[in-house]
C-alpha positions in Angstrom: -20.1 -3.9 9.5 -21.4 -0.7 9.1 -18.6 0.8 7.0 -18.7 -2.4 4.5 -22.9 -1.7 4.5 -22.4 1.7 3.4 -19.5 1.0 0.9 -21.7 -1.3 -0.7 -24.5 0.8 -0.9 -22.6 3.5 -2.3 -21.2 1.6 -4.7 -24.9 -0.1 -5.9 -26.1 3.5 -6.3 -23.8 4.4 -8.4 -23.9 1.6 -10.6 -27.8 1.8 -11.5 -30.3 4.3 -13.2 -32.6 5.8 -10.8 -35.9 5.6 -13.1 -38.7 4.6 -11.1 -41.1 1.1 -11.6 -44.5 1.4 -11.8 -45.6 -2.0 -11.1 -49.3 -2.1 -10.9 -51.5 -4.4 -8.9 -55.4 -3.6 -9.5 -57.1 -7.2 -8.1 -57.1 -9.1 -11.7 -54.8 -11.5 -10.9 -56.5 -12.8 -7.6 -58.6 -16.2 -8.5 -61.4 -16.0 -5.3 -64.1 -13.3 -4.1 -63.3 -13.3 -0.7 -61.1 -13.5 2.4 -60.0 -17.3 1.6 -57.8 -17.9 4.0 -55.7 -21.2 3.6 -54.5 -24.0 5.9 -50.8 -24.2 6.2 -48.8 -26.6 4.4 -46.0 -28.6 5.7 -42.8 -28.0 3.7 -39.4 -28.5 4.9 -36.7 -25.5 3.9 -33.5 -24.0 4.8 -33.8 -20.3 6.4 -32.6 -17.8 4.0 -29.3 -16.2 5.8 -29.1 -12.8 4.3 -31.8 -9.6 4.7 -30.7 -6.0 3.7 -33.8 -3.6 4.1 -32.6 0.0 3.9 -29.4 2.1 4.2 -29.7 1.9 7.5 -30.7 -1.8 7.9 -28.3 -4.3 9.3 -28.0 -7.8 8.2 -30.2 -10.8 9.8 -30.3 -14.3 9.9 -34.3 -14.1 8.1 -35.5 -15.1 11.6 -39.0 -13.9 13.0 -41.9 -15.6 14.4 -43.1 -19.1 13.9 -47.2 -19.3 13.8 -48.6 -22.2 13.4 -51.9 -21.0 11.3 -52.2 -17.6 9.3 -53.3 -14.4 11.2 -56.3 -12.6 10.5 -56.0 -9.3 8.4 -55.3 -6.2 9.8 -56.3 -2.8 7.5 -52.9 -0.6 8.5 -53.1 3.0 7.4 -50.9 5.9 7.6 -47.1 6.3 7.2 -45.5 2.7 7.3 -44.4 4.1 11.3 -44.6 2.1 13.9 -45.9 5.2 15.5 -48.8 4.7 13.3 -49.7 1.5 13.8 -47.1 -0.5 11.3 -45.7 -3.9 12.3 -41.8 -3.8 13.0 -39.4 -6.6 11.8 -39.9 -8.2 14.9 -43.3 -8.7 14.1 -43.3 -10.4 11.1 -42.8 -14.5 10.1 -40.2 -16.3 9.7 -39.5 -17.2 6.4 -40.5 -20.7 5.9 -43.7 -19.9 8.1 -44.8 -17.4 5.4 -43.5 -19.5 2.9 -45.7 -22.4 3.9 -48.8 -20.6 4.2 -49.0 -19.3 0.4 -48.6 -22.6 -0.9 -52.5 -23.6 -1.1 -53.0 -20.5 -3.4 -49.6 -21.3 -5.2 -50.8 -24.5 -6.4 -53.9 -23.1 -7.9 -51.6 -22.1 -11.2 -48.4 -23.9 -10.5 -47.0 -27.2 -10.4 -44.8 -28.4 -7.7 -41.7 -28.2 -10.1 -42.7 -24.7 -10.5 -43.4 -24.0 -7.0 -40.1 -24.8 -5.9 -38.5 -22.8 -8.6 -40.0 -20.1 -7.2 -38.8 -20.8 -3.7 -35.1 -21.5 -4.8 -35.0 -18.1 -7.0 -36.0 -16.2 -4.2 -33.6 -17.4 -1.9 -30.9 -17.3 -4.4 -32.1 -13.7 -5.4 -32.1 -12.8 -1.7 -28.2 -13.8 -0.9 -27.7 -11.9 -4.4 -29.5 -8.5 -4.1 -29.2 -8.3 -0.2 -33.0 -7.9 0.1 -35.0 -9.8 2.2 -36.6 -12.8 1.2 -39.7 -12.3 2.9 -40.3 -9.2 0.5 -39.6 -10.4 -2.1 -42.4 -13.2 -1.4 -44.6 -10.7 0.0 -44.7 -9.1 -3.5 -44.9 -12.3 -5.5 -47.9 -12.9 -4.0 -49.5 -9.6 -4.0 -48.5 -8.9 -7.5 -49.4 -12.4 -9.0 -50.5 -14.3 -6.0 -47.4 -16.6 -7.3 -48.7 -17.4 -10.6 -46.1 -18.5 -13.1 -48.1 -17.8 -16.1 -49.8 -14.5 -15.3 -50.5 -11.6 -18.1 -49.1 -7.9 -18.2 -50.2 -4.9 -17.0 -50.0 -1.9 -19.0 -50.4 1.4 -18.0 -47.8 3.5 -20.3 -45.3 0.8 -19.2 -45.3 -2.9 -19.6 -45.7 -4.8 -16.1 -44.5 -8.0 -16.5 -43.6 -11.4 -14.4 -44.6 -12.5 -11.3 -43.4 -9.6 -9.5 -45.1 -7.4 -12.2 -41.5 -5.6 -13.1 -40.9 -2.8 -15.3 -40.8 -3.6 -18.6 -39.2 -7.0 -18.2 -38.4 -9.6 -20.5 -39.0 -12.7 -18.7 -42.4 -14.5 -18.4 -44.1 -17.8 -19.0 -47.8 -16.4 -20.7 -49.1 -19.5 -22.5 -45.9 -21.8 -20.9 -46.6 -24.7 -19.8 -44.0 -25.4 -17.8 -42.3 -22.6 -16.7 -39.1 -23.0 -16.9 -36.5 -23.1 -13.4 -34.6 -20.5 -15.6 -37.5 -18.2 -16.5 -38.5 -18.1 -12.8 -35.1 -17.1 -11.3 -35.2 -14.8 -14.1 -38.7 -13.2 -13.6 -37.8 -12.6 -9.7 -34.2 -11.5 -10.0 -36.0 -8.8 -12.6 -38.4 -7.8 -10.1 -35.4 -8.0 -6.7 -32.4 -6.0 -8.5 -34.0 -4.0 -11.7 -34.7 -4.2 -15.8 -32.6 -2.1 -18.5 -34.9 0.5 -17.7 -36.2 0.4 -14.1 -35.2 -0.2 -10.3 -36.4 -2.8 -8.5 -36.7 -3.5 -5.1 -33.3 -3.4 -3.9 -32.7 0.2 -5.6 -35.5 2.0 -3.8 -35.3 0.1 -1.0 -31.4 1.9 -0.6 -32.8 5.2 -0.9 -34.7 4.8 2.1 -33.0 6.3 5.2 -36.1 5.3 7.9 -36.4 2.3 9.6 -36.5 -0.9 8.4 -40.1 -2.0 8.3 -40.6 1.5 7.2 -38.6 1.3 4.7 -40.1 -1.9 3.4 -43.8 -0.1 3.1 -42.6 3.1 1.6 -40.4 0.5 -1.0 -43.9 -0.9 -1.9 -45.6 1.8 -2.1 -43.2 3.3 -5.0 -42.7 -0.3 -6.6 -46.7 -0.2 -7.0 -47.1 3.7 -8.1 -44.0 4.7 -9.5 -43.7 7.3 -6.0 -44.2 8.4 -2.9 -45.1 12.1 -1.5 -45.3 11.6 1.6 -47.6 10.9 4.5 -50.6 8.0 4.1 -49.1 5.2 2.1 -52.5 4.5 0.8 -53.0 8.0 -0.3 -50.5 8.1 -3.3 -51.8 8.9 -6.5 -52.1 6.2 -9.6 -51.4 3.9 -6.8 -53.9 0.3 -5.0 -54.2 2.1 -1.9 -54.4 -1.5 0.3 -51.6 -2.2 -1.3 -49.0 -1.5 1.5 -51.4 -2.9 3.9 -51.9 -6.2 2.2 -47.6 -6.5 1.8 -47.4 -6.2 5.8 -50.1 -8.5 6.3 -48.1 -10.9 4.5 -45.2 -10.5 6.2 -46.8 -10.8 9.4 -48.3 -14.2 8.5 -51.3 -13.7 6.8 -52.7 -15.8 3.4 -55.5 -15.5 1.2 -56.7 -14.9 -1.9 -57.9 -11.2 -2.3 -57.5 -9.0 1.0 -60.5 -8.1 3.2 -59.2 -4.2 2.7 -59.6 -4.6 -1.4 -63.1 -6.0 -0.6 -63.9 -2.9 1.8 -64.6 -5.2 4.9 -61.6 -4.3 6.9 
């Protein structure tokens, strides 16, 4: 298994250009003014079956733990380590636990055709790229809090999508409805890369630390366009509670706009 990892890994580097996203989040797209936290909601889903986190991750089955409400916020700082803090794999969600507590604030912007569009693309995207469905959710949400029809961001480059890609094509501004095909479109943009820019599987490879580790530094360059090293909320051009607010998500939390953006955690 780890011979076939590497071969593939080796052969995705090669195959795609190593310019950097710079896929800004600064608060705009969040519709409340505090730590809204929302209720789970029931919604029946396969487990995705396929997770690739790093060169040196291994394939899982998307498992992880089952909660039956949303956990409260935690403000992580430092290096993405567990030795700092950082949750491991083994402490975040399962998939359809985190999927079924983001879908109060989904349906805010998005109709139930458009909310499962989402959810197939992702899983489709997932058993495509090799990375984790419960990332690419995490960033969904923290980039457009799952909004079909959010704007752009531009700061020399066009963010775009609901995973706020660089320079995409694919969005639904003033669509009403999105299509299925735009969606799967939008997140397999933001997963595996544009024309011009990686996406999260690309830096994700490059990442030769742990897992979960991997995961934060990932979001920290997908957010700022790099990473120098040391406090992941310390990066230049970059929303320093970014990194914090993707682990919350993967360890079950939901709201609207994270208590460490509104300086009470």
């Amino acid at each position: 298994m780890a011979s076939i990892l590497k071969t593939f890994i080796l052969l995705s580097l090669a195959s795609v250009a190593f310019s950097v996203p710079v896929a800004y989040d600064n608060g705009m797209w969040y519709s409340g003014e505090g730590d809204s936290s929302v209720a789970p909601v029931a919604y029946s889903a396969p487990t995705p079956t396929l997770a690739l986190a790093s060169s040196t991750a291994t394939p899982s089955s998307g498992g992880g733990i089952k909660l039956s409400t949303p956990a409260l916020y935690v403000h992580y700082r430092g290096d993405g380590s567990e030795a700092q803090g950082w949750p491991s794999v083994d402490k975040w969600v399962d998939f359809n636990t985190m999927w079924g507590f983001q879908q109060t604030l989904m349906a805010v912007n998005d109709s139930p055709d458009e909310i499962s569009a989402i959810y197939n693309a992702i899983l489709s995207e997932a058993k495509t790229s090799g990375v984790d469905a419960r990332y690419i959710l995490a960033t969904i949400m923290e980039e457009s809090t799952g909004n079909v029809r959010v704007g752009t961001t531009v700061n020399g480059i066009t963010n775009i999508g609901l995973m706020q890609d660089h320079a995409g094509t694919a969005n639904c501004i003033n669509t009403t409805p999105c299509p299925a095909a735009t969606i799967q479109q939008m997140i397999a943009e933001g997963t595996s890369g544009t024309a011009t820019g990686d996406g999260l599987k690309q830096i994700l490879q490059r990442q030769t630390v742990t897992v979960a580790q991997a995961v934060y530094i990932t979001a920290r360059i997908y957010n700022s366009g790099s990473y120098h090293g040391g406090a992941l909320e310390e990066d230049d051009g970059s929303t320093p509670c970014y990194c914090s607010d993707i682990a919350n998500l993967l360890t079950g939390w939901a709201g609207d706009a994270s208590p460490c953006k509104l300086g009470t955690a």
